[in-house]
PAFI-671417 format. One record per residue (C-alpha): residue number from 1; residue in three letters; x, y negated, z negated. Coordinates in Angstrom, 3 decimals. Layout:
residues N
+-----+--------+----------+----------+----------+
: num : residu :       px :       py :       pz :
+-----+--------+----------+----------+----------+
: NUM :    ala :        X :        Y :        Z :
...
+-----+--------+----------+----------+----------+
//
This chain:
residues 355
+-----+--------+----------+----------+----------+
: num : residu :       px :       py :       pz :
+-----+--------+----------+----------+----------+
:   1 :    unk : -121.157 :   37.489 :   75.778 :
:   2 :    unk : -118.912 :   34.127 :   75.254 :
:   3 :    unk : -120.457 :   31.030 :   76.214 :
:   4 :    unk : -119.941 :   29.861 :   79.980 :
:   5 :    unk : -117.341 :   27.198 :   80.591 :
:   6 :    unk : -119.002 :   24.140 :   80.825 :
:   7 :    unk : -116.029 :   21.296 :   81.548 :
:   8 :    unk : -112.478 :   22.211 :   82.488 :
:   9 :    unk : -109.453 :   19.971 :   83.272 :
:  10 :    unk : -106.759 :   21.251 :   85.194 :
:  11 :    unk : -103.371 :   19.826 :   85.340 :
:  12 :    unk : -104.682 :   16.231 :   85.077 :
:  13 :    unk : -102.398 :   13.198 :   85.006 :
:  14 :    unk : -104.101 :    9.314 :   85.174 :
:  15 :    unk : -101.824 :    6.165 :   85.805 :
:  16 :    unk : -102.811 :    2.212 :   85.328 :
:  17 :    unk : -100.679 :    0.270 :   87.123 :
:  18 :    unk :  -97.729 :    2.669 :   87.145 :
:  19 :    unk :  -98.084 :    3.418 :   83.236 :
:  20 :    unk :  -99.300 :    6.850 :   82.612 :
:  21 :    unk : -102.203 :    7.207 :   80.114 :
:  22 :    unk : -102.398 :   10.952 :   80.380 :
:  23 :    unk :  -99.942 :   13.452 :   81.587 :
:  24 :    unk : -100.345 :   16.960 :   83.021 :
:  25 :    unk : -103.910 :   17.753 :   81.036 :
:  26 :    unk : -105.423 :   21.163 :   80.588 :
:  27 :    unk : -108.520 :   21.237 :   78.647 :
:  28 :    unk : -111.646 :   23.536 :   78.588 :
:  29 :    unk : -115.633 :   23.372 :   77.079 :
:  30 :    unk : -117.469 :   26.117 :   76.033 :
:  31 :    unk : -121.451 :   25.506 :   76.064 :
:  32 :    unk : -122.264 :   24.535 :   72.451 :
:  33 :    unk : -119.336 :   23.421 :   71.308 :
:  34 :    unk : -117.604 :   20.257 :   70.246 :
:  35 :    unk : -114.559 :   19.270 :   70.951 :
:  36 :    unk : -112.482 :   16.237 :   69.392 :
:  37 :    unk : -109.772 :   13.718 :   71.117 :
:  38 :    unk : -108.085 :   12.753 :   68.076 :
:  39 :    unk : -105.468 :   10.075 :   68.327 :
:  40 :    unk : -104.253 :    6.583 :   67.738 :
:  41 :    unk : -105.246 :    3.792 :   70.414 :
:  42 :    unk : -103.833 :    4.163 :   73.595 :
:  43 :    unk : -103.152 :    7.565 :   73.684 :
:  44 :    unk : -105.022 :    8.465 :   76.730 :
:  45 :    unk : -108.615 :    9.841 :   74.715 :
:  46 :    unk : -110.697 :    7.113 :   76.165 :
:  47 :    unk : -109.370 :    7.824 :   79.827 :
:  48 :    unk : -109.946 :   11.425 :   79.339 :
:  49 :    unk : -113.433 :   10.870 :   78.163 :
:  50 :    unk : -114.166 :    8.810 :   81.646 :
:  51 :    unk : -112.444 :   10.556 :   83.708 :
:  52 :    unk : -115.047 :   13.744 :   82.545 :
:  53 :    unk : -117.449 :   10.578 :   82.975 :
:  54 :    unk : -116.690 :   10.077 :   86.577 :
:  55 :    unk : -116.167 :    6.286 :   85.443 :
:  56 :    unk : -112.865 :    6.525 :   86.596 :
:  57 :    unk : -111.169 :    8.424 :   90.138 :
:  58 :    unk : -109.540 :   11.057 :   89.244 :
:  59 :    unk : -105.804 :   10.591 :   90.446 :
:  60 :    unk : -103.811 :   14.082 :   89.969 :
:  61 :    unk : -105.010 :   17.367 :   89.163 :
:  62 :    unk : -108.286 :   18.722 :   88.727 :
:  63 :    unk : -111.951 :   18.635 :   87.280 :
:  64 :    unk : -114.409 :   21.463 :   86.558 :
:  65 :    unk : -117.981 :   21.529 :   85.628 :
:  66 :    unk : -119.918 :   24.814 :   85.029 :
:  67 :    unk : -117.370 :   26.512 :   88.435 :
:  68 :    unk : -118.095 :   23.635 :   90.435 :
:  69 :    unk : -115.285 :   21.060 :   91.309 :
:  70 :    unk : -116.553 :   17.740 :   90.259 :
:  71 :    unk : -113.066 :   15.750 :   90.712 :
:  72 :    unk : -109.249 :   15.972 :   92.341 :
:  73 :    unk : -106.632 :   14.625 :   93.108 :
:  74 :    unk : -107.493 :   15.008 :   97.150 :
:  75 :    unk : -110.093 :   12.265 :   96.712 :
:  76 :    unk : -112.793 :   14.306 :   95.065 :
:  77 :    unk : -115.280 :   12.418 :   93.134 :
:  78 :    unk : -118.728 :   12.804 :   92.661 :
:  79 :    unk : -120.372 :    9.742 :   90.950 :
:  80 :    unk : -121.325 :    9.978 :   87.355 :
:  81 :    unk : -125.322 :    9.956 :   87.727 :
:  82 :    unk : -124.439 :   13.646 :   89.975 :
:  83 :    unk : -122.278 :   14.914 :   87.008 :
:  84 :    unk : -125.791 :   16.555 :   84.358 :
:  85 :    unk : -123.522 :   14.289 :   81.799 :
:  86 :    unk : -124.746 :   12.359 :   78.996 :
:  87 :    unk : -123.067 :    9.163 :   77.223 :
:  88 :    unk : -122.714 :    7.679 :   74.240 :
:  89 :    unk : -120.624 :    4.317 :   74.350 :
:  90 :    unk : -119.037 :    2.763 :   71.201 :
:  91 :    unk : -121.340 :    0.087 :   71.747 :
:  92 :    unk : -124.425 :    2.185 :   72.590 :
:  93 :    unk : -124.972 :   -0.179 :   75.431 :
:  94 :    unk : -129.124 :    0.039 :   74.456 :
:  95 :    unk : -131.042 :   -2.004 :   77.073 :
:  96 :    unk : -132.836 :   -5.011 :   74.831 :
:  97 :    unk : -135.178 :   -5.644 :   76.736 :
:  98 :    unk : -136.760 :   -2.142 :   77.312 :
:  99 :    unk : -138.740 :   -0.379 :   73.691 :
: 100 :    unk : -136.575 :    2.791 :   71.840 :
: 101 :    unk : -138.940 :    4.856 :   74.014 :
: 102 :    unk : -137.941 :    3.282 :   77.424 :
: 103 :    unk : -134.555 :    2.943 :   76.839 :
: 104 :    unk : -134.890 :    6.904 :   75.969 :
: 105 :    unk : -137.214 :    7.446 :   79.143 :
: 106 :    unk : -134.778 :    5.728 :   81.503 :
: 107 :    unk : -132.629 :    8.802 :   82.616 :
: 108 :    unk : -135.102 :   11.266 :   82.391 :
: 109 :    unk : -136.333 :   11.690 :   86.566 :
: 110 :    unk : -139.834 :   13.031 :   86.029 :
: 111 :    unk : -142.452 :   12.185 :   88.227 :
: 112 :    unk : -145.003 :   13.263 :   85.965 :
: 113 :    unk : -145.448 :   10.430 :   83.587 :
: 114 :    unk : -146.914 :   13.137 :   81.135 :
: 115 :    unk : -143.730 :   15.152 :   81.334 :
: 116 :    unk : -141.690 :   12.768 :   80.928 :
: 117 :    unk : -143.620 :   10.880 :   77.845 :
: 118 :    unk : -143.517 :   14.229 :   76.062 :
: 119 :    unk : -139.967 :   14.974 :   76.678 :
: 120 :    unk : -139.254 :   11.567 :   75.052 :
: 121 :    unk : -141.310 :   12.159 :   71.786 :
: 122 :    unk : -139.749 :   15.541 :   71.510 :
: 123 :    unk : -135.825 :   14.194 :   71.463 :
: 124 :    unk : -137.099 :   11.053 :   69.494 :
: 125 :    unk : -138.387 :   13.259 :   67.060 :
: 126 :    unk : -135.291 :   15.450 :   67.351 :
: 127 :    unk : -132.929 :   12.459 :   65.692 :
: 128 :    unk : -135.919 :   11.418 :   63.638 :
: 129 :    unk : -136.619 :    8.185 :   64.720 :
: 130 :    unk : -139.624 :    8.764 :   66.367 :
: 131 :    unk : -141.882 :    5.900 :   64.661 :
: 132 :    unk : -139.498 :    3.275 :   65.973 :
: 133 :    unk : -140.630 :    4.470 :   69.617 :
: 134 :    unk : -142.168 :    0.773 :   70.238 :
: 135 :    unk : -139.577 :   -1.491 :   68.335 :
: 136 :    unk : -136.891 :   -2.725 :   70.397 :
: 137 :    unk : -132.971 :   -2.633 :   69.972 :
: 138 :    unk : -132.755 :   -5.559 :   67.995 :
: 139 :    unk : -135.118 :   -4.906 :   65.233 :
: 140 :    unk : -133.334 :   -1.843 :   64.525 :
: 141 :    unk : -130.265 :   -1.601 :   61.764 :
: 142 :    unk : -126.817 :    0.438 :   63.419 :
: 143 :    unk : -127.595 :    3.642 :   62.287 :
: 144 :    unk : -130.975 :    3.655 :   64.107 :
: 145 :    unk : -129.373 :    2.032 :   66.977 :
: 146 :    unk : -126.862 :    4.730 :   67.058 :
: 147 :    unk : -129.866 :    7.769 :   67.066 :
: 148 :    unk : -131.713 :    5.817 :   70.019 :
: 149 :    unk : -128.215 :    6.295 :   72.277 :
: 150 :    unk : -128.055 :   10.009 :   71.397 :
: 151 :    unk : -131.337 :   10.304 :   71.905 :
: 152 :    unk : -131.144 :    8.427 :   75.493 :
: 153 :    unk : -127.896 :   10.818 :   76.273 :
: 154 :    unk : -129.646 :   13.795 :   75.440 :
: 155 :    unk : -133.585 :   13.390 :   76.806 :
: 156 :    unk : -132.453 :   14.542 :   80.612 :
: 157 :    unk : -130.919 :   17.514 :   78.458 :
: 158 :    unk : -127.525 :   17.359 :   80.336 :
: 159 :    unk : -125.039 :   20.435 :   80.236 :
: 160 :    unk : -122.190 :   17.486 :   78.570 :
: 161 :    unk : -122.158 :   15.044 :   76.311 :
: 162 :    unk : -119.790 :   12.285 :   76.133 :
: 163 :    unk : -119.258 :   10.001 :   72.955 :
: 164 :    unk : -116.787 :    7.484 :   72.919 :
: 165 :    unk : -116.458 :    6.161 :   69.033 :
: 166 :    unk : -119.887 :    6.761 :   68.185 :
: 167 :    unk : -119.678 :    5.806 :   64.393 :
: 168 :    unk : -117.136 :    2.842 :   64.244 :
: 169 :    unk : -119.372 :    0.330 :   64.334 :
: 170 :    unk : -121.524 :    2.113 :   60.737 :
: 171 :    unk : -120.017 :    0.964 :   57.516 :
: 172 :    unk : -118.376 :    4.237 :   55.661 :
: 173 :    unk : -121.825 :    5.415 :   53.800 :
: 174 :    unk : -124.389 :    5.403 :   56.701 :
: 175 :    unk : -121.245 :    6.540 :   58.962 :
: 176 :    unk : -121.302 :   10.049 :   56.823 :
: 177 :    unk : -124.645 :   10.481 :   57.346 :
: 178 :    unk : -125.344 :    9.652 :   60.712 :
: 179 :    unk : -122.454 :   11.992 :   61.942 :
: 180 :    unk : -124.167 :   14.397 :   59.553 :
: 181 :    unk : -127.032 :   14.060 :   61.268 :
: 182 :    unk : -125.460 :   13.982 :   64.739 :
: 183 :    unk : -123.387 :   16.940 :   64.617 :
: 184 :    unk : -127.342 :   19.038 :   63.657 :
: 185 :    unk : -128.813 :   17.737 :   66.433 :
: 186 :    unk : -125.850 :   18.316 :   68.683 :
: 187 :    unk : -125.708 :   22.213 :   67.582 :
: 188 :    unk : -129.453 :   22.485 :   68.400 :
: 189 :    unk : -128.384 :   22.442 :   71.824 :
: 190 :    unk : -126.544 :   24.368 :   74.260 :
: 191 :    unk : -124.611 :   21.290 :   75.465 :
: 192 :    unk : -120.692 :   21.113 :   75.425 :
: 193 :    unk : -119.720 :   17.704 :   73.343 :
: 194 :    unk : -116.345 :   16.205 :   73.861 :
: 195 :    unk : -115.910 :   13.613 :   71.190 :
: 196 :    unk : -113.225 :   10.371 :   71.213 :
: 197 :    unk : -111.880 :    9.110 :   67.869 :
: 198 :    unk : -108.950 :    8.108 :   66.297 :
: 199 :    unk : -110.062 :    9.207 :   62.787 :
: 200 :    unk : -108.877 :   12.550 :   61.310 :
: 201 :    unk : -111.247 :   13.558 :   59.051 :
: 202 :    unk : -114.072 :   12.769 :   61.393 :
: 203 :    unk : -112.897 :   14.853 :   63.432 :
: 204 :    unk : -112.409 :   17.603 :   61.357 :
: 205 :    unk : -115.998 :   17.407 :   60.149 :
: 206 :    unk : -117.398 :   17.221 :   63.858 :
: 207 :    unk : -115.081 :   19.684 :   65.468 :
: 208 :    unk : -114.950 :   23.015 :   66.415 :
: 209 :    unk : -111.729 :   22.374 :   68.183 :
: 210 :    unk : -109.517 :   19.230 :   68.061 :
: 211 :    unk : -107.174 :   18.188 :   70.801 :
: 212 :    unk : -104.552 :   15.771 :   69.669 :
: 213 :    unk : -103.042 :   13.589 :   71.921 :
: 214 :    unk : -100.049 :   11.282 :   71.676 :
: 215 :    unk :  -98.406 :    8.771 :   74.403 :
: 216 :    unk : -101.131 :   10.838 :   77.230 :
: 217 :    unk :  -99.502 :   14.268 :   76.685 :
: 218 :    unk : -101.267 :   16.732 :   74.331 :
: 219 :    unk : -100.123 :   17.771 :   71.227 :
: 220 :    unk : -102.075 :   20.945 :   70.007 :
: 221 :    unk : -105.352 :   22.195 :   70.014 :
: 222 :    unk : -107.273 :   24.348 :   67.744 :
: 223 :    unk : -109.754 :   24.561 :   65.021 :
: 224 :    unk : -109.762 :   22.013 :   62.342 :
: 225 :    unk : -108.245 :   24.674 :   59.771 :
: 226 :    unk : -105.422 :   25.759 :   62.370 :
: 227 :    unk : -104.254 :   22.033 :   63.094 :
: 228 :    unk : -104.157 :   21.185 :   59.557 :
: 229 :    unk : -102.272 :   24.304 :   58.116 :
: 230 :    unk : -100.380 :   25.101 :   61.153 :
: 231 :    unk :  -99.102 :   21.911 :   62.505 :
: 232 :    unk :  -96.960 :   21.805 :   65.700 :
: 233 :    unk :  -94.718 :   19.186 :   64.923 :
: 234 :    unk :  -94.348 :   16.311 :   62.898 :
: 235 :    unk :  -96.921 :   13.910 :   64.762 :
: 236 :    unk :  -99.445 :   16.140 :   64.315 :
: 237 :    unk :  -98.756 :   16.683 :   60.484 :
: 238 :    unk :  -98.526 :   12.956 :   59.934 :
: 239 :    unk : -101.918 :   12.240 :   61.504 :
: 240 :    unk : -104.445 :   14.790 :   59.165 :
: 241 :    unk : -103.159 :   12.787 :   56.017 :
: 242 :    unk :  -99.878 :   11.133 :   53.874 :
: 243 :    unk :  -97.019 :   12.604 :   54.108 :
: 244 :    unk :  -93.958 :   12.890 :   51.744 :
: 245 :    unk :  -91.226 :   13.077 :   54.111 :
: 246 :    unk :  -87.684 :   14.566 :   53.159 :
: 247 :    unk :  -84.608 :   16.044 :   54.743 :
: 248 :    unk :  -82.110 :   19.275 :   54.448 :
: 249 :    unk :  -79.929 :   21.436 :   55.807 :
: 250 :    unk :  -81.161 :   25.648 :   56.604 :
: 251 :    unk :  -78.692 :   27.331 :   53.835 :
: 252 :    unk :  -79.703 :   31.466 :   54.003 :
: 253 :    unk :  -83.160 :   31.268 :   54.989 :
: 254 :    unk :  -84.258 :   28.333 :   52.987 :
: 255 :    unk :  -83.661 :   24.510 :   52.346 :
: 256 :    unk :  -82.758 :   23.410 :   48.870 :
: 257 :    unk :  -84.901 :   20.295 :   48.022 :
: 258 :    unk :  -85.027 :   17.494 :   44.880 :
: 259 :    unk :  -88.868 :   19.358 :   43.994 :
: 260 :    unk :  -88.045 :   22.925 :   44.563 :
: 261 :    unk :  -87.035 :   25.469 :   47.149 :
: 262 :    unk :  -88.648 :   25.578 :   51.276 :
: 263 :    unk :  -88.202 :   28.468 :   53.036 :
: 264 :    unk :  -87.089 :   28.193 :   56.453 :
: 265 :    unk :  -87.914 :   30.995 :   58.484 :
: 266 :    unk :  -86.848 :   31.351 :   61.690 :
: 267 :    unk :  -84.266 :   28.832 :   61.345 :
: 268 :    unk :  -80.767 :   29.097 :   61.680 :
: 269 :    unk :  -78.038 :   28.201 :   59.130 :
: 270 :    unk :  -76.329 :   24.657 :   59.490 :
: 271 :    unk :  -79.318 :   23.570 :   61.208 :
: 272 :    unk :  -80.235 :   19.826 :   59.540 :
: 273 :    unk :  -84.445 :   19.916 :   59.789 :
: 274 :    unk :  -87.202 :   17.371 :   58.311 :
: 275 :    unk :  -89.400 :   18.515 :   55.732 :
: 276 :    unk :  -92.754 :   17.470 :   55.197 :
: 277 :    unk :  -94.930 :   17.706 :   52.167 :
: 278 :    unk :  -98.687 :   16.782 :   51.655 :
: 279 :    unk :  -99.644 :   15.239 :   48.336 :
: 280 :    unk : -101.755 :   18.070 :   47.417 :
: 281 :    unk :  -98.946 :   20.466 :   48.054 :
: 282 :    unk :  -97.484 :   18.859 :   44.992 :
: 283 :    unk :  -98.596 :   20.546 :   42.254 :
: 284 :    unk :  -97.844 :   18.578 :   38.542 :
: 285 :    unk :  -98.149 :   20.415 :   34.672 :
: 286 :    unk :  -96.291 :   19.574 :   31.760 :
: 287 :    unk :  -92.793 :   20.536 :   31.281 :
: 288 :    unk :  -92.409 :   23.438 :   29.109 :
: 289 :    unk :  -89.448 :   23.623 :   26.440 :
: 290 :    unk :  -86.193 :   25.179 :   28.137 :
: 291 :    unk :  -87.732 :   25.106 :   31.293 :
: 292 :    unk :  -86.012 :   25.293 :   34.574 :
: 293 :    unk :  -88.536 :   23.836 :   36.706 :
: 294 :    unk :  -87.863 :   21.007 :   38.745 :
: 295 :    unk :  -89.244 :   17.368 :   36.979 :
: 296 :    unk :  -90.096 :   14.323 :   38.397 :
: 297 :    unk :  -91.140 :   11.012 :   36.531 :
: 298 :    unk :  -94.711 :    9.302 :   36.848 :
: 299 :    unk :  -94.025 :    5.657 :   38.244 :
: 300 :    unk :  -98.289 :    5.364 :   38.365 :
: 301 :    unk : -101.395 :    7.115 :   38.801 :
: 302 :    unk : -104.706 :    6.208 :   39.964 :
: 303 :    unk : -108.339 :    7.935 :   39.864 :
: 304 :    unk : -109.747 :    8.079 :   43.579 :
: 305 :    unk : -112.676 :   10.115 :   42.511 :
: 306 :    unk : -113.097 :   13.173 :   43.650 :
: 307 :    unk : -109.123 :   13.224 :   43.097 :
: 308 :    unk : -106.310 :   11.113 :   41.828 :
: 309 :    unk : -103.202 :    9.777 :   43.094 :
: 310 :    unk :  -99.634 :   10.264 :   40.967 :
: 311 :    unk :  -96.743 :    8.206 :   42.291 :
: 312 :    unk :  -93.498 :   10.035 :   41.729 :
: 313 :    unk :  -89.921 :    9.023 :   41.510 :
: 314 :    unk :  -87.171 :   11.898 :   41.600 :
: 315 :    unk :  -83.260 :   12.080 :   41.795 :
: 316 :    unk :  -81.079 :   14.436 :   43.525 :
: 317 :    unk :  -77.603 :   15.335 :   42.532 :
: 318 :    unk :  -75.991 :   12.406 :   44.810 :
: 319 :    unk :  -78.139 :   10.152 :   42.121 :
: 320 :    unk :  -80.313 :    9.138 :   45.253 :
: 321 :    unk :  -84.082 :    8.304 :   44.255 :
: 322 :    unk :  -86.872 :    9.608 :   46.096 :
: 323 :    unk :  -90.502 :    8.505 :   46.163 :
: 324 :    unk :  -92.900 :   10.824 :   46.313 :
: 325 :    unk :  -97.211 :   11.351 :   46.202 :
: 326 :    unk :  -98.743 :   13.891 :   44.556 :
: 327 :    unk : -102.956 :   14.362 :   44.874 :
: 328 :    unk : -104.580 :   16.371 :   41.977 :
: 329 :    unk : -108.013 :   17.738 :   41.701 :
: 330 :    unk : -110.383 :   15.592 :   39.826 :
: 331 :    unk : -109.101 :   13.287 :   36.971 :
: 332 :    unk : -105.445 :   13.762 :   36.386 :
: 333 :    unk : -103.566 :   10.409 :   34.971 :
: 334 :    unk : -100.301 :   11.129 :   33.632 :
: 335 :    unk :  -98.533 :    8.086 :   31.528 :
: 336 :    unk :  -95.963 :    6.230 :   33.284 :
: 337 :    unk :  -92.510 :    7.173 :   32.660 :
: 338 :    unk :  -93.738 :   10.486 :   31.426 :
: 339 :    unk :  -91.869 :   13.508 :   33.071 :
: 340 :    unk :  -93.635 :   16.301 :   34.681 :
: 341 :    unk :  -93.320 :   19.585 :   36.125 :
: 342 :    unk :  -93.403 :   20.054 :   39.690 :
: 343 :    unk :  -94.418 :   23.286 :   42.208 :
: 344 :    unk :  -94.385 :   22.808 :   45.460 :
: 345 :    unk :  -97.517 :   24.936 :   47.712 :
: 346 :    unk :  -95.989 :   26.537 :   50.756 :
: 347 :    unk :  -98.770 :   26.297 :   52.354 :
: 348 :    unk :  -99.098 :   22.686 :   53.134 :
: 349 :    unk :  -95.270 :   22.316 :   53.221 :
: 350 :    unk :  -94.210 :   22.405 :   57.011 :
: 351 :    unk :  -90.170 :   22.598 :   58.006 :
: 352 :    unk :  -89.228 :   21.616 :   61.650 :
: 353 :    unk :  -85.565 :   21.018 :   63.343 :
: 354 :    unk :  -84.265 :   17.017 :   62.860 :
: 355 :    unk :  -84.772 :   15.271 :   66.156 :
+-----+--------+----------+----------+----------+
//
């Protein structure tokens, strides 16, 4: 049986002062699953997130939770504590003067101070910080911080969680574990989890589905896999990493390009379209004697670790020079000046009509 629809948004559009933030929004949650706003600031994620909140009146369209309308456009708004939501704030908004175990407590509406005491050991040991229970906020580091606001958002055990830039504030090696650890305890329950952030591969680690916005008006939507190898357009492509960026004309199916031939299907002939190319669809080897293969010269390359970085320079027949990036596997530092072989993988090599 598939999991019940847990937050839907129908046709929603939200204004600020005659600016709209987001435009004509259809969105739906399945119980256990994550789901990603991915975009750059000001492209409407935060508003979504609390307008699913109830921290902001709904203006146009539509909200849904588990069949029940929670928000419209008539006037409809019922106030966030009514909404079974939990939140997670950038800032994780901890009360100071309250212990990890109050601050965790404070939501949860048990009478029975047994109840409630053991409901708050059980989600403190959940995100494993259960021996801070007596410390307060400010003798913990972020990371613990961060576990005592999930913790808080998920001890009434609502049917939604909302986080809103949960890691920004970690520096990058306690950020990759904490969202490590997040996205565990998160699939231990049968909540639906709509995320906000503006970084990429965050959300293609937490995700089951990302929704990409731009300017308020959605982009795509789909599974981490499907956005990256299947983008819809060219703002989508740009956003899940570099991009080498080139131009052409459709000639017979394909476009003829300084690193090798694109195929263009479902194009038509004459039509001028932009090509884009991720660095790891550039594939380098050495040129082989009487080789055909299209070459390009090493300008620099640079270990990154787990790959490295090859700066390119090529020439087309009108003598124009075009920079490129290639990313290798592992340790791969060509000499300067030295000319290479390149491949191009179709895969990561997207063609869509100029604008």
């Amino acid at each position: 049986m598939a999991p019940s629809t847990v937050l839907e948004f129908l046709d929603v559009s939200h204004s600020y002062s005659g600016v709209e933030a987001v435009h004509s929004l259809s969105l739906s949650l399945a119980a256990g699953e994550v789901v990603c706003l991915l975009g750059p600031s000001g492209c409407g994620k935060t508003t979504v997130l609390r307008l699913a909140a109830g921290l902001e009146d709904l203006q146009q369209g539509e909200i849904r939770m588990t069949d029940c309308t929670v928000a419209s456009g008539a006037g409809l708004n019922i106030p966030p504590e009514q909404r079974d939501v939990g939140l997670v704030f950038q800032d994780y908004a901890l009360f100071p003067h309250l212990t990890v175990a109050q601050n965790v407590g404070f939501g949860i509406e048990s009478t029975d101070g047994v109840e409630k005491r053991e409901a708050v050991e059980n989600v403190l040991k959940i995100v494993g910080i259960d021996e801070f229970a007596n410390r307060y906020p400010h003798a913990l580091s972020g990371g613990q911080q961060q576990r005592v606001a999930l913790a808080r958002a998920l001890a009434p055990r609502p049917r939604l969680i909302l986080l809103d830039e949960p890691f920004s504030g970690l520096d990058s090696r306690l950020r990759d574990q904490i969202r490590d650890d997040t996205l565990h305890v998160l699939k231990q329950t049968d909540a639906a989890t709509l995320m906000v952030t503006h970084d990429a591969e965050e959300a293609m680690f937490m995700a089951d589905r990302i929704a990409v916005l731009n300017e308020g008006n959605l982009q795509q939507i789909g599974s981490p896999d499907k956005l990256y190898c299947a983008p819809a357009n060219r703002f989508v492509a740009e956003f899940f990493s570099d991009i080498n960026y080139l131009t052409g004309k459709v000639h017979g199916g394909t476009v003829d390009t300084p690193i090798g031939v694109v195929v263009a299907e479902g194009l038509a002939d004459g039509l001028d379209v932009e090509i884009l190319i991720r660095p790891e669809a550039v594939r380098l080897s050495p040129v082989r004697e009487g080789s055909t293969q299209r070459q390009a010269q090493v300008l620099a390359s640079r270990m990154l670790g787990r790959t490295s970085l090859v700066h390119l320079s090529t020439c087309q027949e009108s003598g124009d020079e075009i920079h490129l990036h290639a990313r290798m596997p592992g340790r791969f530092l060509p000499d300067e000046d030295q000319a290479l072989a390149v491949d191009l993988d179709p895969s990561q090599t997207f063609i869509f009509p100029l604008s």
